[in-house]
N, CA, C and O atoms as a MOPAC input file, in Angstrom:
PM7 MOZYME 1SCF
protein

 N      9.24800 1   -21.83300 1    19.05000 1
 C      8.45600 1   -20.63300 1    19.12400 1
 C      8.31400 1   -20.15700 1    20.56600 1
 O      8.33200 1   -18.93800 1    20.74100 1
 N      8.13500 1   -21.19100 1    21.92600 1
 C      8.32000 1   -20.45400 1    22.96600 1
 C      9.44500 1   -19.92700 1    23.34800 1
 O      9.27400 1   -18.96300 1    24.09300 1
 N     10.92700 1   -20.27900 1    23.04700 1
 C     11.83100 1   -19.66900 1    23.27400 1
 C     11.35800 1   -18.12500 1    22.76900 1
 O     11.82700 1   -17.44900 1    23.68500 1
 N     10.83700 1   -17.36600 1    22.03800 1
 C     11.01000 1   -16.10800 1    21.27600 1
 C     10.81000 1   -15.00700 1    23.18200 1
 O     11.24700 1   -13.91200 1    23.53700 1
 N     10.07800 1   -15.91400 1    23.78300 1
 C      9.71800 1   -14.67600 1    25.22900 1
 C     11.52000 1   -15.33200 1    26.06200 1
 O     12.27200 1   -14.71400 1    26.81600 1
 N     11.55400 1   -15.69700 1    25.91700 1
 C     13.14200 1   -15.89400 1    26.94700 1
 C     13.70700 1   -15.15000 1    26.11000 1
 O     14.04100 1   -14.17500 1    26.78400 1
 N     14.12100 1   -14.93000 1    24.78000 1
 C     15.17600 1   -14.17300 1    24.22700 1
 C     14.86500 1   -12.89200 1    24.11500 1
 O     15.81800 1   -12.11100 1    24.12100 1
 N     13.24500 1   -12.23200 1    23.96200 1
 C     12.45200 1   -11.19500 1    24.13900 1
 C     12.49700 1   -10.57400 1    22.52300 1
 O     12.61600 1    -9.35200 1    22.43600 1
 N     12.41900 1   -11.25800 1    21.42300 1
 C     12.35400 1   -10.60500 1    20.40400 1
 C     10.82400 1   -10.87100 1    19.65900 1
 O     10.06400 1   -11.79700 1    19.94100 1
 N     10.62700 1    -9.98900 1    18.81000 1
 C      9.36800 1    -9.69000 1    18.70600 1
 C      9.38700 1   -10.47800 1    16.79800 1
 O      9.96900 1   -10.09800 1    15.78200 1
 N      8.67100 1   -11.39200 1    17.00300 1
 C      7.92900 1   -11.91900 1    15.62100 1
 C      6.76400 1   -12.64800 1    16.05800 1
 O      6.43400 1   -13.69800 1    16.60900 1
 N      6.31300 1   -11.62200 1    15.56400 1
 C      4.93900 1   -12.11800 1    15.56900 1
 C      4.16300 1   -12.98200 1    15.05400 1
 O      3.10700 1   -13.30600 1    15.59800 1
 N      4.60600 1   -13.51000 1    13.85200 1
 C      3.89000 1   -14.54100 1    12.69000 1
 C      5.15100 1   -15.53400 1    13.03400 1
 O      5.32700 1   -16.16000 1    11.98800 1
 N      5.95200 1   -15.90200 1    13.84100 1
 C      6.42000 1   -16.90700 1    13.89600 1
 C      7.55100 1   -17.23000 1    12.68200 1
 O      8.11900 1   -18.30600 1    12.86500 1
 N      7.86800 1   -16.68700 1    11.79000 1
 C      8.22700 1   -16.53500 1    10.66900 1
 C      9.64200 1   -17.13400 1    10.96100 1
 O     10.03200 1   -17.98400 1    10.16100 1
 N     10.45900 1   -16.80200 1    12.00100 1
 C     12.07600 1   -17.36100 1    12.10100 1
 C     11.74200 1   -18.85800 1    13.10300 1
 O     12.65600 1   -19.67800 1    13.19800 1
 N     10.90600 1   -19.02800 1    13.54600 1
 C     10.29200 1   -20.13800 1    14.35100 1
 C     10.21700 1   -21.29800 1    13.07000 1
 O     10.76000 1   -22.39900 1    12.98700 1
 N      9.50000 1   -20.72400 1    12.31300 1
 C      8.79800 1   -22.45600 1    11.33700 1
 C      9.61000 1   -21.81600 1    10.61500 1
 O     10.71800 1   -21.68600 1    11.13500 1
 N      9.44700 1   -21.22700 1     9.30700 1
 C     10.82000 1   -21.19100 1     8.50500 1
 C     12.34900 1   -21.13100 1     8.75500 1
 O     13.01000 1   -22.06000 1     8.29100 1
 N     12.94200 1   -20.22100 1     9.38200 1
 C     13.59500 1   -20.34900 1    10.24700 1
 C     14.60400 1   -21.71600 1    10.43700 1
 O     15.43400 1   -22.20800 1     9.67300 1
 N     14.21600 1   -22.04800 1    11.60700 1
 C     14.60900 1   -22.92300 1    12.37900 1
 C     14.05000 1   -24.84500 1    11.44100 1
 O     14.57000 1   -25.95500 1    11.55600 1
 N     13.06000 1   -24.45900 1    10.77100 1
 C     12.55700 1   -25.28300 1     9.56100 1
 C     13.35700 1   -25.60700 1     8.88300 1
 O     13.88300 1   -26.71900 1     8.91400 1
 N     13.68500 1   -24.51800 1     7.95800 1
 C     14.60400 1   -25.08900 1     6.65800 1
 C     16.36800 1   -25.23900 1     7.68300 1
 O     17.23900 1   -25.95300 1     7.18700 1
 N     16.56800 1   -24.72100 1     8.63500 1
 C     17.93300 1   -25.10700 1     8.96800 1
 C     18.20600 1   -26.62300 1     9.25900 1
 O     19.15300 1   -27.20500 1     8.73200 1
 N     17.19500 1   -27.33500 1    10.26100 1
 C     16.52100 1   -28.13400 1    10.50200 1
 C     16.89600 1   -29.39100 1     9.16700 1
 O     17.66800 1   -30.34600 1     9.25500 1
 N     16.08500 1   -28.99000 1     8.03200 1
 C     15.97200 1   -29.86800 1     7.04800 1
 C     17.29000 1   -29.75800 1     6.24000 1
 O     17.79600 1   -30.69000 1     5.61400 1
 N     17.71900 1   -28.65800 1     6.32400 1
 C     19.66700 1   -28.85100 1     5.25900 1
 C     20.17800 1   -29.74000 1     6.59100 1
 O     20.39300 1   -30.91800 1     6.30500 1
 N     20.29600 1   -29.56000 1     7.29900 1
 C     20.89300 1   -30.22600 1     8.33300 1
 C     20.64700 1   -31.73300 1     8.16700 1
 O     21.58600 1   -32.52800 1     8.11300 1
 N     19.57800 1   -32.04100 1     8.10100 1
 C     19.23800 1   -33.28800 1     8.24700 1
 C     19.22800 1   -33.99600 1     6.62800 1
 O     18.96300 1   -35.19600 1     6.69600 1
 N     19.42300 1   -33.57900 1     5.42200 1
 C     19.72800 1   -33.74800 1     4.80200 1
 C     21.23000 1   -34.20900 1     4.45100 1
 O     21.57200 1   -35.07700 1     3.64800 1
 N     21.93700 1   -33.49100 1     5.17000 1
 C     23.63200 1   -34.26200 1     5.59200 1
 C     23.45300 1   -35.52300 1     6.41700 1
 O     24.39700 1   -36.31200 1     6.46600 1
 N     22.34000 1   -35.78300 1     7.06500 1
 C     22.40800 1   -37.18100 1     7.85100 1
 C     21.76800 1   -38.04300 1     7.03200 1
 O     22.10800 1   -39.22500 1     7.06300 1
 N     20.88500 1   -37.67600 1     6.28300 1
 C     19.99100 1   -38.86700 1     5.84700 1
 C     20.65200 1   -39.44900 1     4.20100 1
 O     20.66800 1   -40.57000 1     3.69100 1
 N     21.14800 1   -38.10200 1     3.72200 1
 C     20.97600 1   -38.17100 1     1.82700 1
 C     21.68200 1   -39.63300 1     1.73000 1
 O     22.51900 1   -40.16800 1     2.45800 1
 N     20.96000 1   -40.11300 1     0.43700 1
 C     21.47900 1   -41.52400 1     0.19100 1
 C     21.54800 1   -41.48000 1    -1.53300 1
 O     21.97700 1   -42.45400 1    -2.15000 1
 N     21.02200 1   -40.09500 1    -2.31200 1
 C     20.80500 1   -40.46200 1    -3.55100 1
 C     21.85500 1   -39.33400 1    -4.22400 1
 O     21.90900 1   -38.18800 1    -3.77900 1
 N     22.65900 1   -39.77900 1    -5.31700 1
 C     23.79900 1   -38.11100 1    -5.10700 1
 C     24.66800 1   -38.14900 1    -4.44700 1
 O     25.75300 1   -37.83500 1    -4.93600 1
 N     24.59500 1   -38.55400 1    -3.01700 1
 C     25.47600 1   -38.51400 1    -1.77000 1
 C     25.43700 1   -39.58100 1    -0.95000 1
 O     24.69300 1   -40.56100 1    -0.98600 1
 N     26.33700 1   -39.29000 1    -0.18100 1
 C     26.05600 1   -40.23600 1     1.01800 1
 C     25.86300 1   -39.34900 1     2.28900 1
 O     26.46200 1   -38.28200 1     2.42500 1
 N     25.07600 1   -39.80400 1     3.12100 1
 C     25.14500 1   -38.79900 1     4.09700 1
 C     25.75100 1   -39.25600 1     5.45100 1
 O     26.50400 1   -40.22800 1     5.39200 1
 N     25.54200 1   -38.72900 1     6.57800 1
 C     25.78900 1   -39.26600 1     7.98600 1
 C     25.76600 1   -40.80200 1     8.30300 1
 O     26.67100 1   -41.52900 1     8.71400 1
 N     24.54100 1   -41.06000 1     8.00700 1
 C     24.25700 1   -42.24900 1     8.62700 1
 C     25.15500 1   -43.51900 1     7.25800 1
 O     25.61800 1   -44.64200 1     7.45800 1
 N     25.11000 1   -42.96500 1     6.38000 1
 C     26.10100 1   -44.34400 1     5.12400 1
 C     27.66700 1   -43.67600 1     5.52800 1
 O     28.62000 1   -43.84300 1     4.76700 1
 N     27.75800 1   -43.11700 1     6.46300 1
 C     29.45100 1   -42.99600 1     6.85100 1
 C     30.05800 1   -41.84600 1     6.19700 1
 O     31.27700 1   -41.71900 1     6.07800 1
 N     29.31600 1   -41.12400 1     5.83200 1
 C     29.73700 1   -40.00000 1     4.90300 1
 C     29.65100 1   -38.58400 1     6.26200 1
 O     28.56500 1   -38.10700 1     6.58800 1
 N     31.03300 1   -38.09600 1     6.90600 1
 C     30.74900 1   -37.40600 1     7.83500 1
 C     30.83600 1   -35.71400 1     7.01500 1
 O     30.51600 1   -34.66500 1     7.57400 1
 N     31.42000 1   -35.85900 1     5.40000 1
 C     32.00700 1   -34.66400 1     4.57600 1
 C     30.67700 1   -34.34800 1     4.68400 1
 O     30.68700 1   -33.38800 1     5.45500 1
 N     29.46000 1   -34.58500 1     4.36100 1
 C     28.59900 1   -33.95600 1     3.65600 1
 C     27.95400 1   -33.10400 1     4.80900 1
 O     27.59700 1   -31.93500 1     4.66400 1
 N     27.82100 1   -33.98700 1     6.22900 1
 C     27.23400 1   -33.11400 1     7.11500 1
 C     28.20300 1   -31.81500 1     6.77100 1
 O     27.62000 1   -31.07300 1     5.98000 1
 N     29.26000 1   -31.42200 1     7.06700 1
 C     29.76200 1   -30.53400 1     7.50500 1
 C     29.59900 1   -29.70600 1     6.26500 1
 O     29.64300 1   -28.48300 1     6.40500 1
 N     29.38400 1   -30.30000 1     4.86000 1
 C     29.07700 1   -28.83900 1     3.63100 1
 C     27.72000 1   -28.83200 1     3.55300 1
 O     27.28900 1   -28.35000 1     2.50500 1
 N     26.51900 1   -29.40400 1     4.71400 1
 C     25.50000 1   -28.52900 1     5.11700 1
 C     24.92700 1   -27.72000 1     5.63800 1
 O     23.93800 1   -26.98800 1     5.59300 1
 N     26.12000 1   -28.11400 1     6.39000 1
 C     26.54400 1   -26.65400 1     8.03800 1
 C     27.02600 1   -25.43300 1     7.55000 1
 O     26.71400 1   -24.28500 1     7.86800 1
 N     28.04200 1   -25.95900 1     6.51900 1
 C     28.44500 1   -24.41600 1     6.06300 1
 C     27.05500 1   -23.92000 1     5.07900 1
 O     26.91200 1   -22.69800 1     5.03900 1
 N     26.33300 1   -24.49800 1     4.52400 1
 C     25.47400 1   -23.89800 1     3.91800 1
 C     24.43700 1   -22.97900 1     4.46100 1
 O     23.97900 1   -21.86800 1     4.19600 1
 N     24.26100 1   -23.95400 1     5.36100 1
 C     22.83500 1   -23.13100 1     6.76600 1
 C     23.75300 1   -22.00100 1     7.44400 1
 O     23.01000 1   -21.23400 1     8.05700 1
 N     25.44100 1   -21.52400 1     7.58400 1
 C     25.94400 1   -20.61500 1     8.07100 1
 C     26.05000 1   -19.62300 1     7.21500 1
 O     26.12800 1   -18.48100 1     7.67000 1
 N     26.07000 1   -19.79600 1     6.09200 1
 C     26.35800 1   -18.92800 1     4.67300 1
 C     25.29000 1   -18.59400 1     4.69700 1
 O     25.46300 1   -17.44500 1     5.10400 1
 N     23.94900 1   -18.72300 1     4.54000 1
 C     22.70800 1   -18.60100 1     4.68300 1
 C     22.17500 1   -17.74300 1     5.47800 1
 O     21.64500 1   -16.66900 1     5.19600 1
 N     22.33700 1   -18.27800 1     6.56200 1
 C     22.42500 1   -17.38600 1     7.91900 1
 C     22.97300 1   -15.94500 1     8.09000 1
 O     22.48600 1   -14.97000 1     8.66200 1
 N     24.06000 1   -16.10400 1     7.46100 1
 C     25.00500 1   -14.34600 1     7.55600 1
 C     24.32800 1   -13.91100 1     6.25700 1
 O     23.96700 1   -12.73400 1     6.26100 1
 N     24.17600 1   -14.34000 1     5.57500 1
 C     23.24900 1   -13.30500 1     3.96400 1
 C     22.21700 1   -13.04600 1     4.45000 1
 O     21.76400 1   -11.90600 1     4.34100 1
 N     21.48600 1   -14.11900 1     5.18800 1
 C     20.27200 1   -13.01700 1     5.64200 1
 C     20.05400 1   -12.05100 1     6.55900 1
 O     19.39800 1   -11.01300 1     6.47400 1
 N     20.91800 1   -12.68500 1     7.77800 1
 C     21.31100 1   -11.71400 1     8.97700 1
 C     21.83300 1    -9.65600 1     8.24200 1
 O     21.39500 1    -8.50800 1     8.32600 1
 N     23.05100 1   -10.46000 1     7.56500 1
 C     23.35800 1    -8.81100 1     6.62700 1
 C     22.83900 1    -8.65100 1     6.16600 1
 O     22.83200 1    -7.42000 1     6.14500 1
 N     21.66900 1    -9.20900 1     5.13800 1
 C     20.48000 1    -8.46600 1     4.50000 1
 C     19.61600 1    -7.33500 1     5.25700 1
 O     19.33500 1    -6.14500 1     5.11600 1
 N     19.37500 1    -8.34000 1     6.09600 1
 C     18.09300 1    -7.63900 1     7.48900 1
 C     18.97400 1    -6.52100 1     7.71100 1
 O     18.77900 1    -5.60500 1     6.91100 1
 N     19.84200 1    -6.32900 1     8.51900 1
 C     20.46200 1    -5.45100 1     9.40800 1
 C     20.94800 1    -4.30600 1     7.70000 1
 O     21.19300 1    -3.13700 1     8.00000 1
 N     21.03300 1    -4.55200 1     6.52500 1
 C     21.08100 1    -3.59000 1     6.02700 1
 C     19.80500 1    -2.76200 1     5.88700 1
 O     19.82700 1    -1.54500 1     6.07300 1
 N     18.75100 1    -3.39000 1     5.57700 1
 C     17.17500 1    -3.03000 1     4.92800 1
 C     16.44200 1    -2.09900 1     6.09300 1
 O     15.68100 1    -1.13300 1     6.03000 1
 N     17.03400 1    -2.84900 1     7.18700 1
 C     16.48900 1    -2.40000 1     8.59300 1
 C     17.26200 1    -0.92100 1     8.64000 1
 O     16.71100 1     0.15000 1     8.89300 1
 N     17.93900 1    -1.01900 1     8.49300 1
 C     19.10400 1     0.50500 1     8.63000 1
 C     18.50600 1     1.36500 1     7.44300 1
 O     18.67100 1     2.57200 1     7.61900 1
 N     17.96800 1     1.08500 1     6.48700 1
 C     17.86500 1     2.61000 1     5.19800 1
 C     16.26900 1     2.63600 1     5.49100 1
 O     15.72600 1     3.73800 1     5.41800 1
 N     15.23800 1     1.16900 1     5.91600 1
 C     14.40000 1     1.99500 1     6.37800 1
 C     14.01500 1     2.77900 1     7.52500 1
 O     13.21600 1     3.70700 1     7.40500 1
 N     14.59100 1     2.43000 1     8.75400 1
 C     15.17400 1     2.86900 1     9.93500 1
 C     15.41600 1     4.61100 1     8.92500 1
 O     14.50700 1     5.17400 1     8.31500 1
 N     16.16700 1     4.86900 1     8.98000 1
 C     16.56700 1     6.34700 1     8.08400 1
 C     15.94200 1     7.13500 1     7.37200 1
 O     16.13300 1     8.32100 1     7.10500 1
 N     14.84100 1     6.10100 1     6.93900 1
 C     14.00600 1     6.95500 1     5.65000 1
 C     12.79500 1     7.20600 1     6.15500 1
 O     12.48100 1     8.37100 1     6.39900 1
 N     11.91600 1     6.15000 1     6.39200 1
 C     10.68800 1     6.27300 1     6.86700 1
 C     10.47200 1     5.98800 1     8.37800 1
 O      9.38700 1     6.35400 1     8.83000 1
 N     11.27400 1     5.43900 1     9.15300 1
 C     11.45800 1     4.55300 1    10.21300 1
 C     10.86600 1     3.31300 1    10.29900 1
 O     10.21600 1     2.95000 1     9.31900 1
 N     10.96100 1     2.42000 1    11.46400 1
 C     10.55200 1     1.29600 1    11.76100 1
 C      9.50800 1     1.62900 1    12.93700 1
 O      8.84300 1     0.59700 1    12.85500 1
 N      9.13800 1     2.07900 1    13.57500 1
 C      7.93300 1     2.39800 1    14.93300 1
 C      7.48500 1     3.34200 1    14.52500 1
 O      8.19200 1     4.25200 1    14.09300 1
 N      5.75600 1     3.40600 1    14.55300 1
 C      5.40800 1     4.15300 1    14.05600 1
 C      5.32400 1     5.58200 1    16.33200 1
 O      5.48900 1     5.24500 1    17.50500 1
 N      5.17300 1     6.22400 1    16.01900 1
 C      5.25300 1     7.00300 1    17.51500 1
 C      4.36500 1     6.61000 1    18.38300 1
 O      3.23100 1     6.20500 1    18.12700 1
 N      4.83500 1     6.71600 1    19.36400 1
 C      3.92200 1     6.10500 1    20.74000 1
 C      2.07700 1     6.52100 1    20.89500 1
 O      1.19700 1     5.68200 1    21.08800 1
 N      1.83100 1     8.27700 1    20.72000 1
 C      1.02600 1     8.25300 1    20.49300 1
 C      0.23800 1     8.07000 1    19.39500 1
 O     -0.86000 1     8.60300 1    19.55900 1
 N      0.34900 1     7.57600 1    18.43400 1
 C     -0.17800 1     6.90100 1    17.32100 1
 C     -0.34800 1     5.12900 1    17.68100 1
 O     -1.26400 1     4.48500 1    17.16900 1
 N      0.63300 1     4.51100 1    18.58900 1
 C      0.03100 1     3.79200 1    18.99600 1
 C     -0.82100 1     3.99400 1    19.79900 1
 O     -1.70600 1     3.16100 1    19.60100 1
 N     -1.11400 1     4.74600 1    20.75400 1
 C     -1.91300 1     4.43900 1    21.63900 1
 C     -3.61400 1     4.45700 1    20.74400 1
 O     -4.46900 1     3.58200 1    20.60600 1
 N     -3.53600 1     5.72100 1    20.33600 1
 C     -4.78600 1     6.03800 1    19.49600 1
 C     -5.33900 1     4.48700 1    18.37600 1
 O     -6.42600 1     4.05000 1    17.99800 1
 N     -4.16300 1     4.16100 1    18.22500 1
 C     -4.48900 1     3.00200 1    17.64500 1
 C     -4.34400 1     2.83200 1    15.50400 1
 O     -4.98900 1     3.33900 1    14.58700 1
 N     -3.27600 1     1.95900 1    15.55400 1
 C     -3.33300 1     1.90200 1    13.67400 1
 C     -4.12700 1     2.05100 1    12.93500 1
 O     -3.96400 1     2.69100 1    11.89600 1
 N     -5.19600 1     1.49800 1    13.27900 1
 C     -6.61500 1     1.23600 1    11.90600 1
 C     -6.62100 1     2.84000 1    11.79600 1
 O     -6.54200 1     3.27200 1    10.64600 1
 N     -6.72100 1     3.98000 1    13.05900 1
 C     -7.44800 1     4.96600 1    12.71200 1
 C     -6.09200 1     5.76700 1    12.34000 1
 O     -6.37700 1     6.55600 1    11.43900 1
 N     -4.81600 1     5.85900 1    12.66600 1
 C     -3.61900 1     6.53300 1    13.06900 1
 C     -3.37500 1     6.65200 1    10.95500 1
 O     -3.37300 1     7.60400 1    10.17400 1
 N     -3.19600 1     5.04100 1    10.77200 1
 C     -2.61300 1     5.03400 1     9.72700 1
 C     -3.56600 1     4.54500 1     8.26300 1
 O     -3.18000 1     4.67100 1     7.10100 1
 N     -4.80500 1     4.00500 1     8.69000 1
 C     -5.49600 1     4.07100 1     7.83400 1
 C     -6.84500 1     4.62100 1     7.36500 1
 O     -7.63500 1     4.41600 1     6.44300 1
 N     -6.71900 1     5.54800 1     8.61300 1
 C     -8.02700 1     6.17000 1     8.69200 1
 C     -9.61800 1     5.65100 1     8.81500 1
 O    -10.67000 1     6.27900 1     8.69500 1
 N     -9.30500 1     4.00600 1     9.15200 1
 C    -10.71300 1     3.76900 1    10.11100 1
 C    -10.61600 1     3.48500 1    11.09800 1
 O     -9.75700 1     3.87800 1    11.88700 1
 N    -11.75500 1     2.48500 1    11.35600 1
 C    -11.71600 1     2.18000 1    12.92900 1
 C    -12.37500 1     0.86000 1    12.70600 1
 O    -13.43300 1     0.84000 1    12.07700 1
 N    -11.76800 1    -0.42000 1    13.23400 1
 C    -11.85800 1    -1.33200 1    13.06000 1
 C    -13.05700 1    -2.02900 1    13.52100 1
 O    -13.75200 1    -2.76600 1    12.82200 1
 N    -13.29200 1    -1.67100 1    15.04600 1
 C    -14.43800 1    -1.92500 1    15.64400 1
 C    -15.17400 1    -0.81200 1    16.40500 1
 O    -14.60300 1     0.13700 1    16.94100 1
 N    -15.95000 1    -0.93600 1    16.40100 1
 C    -16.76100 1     0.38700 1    16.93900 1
 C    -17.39800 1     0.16400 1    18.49700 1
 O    -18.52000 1     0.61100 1    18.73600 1
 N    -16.55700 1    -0.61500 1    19.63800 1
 C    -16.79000 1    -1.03500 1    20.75500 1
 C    -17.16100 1     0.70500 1    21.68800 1
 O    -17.45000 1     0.71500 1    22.88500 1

């Protein structure tokens, strides 16, 4: 999760951090450990790592092309940023018509 400011991309809920990097994490390590079904890394089985890798890469590009499609028709339709001065004024009141705190 601190890498996200070196690469400068914006998630905010951490969402590609713990899931993410989580479930890649665990298929991965599932090629080293599995012992039931399979054999994995560590019982000498080097096949299985590598058809977990392709799984977490297959994975990876379906969601990557998912995003980059969904992002593009709403990008087009409604957009993705709502306008600068609507941020400034602020969401609660811009887009939902209150005001969150009354400071």
């Amino acid at each position: 999760m601190e890498l996200k400011g070196k690469f400068g991309y914006d998630d905010s809920l951490d969402v590609f951090g713990v899931h993410g990097v989580g479930g890649m994490t665990g298929a991965l390590l599932t090629g080293v450990f599995a012992s039931v079904g399979a054999s994995g890394l560590l019982l000498g089985n080097f096949s299985q790592m590598i058809t977990q890798l392709e799984g977490v890469v297959a994975s990876a590009v379906y969601a990557a092309v998912g995003t980059l499609i969904l992002g593009f028709v709403i990008n087009k339709t409604m957009g993705l940023k709502v306008s600068e001065s609507e941020e400034n004024i602020g969401l609660d009141q811009t887009q939902h018509g209150e005001v969150a705190y009354n400071i």
